[in-house]
C-alpha positions as CSV (number, residue, x, y, z in Angstrom):
1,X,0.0,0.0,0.0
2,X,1.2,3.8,-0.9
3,X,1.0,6.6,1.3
4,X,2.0,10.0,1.0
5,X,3.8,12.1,3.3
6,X,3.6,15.8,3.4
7,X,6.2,18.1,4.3
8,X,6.7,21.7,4.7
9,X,10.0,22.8,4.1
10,X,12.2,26.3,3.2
11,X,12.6,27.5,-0.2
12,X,15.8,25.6,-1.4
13,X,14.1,22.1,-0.1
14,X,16.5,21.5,2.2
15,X,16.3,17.7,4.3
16,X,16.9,19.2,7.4
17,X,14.1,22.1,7.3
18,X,11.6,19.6,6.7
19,X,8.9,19.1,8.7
20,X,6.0,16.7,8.5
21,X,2.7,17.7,8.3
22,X,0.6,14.4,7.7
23,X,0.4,11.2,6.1
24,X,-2.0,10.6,3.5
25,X,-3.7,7.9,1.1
26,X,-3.2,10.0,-2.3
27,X,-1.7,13.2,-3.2
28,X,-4.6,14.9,-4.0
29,X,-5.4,14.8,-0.2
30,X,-1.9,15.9,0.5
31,X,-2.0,18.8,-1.5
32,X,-5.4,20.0,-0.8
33,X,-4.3,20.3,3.2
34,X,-1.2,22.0,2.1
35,X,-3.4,24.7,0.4
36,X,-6.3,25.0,3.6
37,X,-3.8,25.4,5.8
38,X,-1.2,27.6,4.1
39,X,1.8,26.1,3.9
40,X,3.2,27.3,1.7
41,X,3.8,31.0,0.0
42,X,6.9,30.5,-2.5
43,X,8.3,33.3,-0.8
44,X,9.7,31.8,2.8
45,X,8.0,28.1,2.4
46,X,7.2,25.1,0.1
47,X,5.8,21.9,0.3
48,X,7.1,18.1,-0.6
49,X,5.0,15.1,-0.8
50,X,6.7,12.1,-1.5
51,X,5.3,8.8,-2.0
52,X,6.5,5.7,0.0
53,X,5.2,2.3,1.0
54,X,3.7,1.6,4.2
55,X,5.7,-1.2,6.3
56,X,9.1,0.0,4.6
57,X,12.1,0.6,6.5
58,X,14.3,3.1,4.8
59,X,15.3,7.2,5.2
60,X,12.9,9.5,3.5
């Protein structure tokens, strides 16, 4: 099974400004949380959702 996992991170991307925000069943979902709750402007903050298996064991 796929899930997504949203993060809200600084302009550049950056691994270690990442912070998690929710794990989801489609991206759709993940997005349309990003966008209610603001997180992201382009300006200061961006979003990543990346897709990963449930029951996996591995850095994201």
């Amino acid at each position: 099974m796929k899930v997504f996992l949203l993060f809200q991170t600084d302009v550049w991307k950056t691994k270690s400004s990442r912070v998690c925000f929710g794990v989801f069943d489609s991206s759709e979902e993940a997005y349309n949380h990003a966008a209610k709750n603001s997180l992201y402007d382009g300006e200061t903050a961006e979003i990543d959702v990346i897709e990963t298996e449930l029951n996996k064991f591995e850095e994201v």
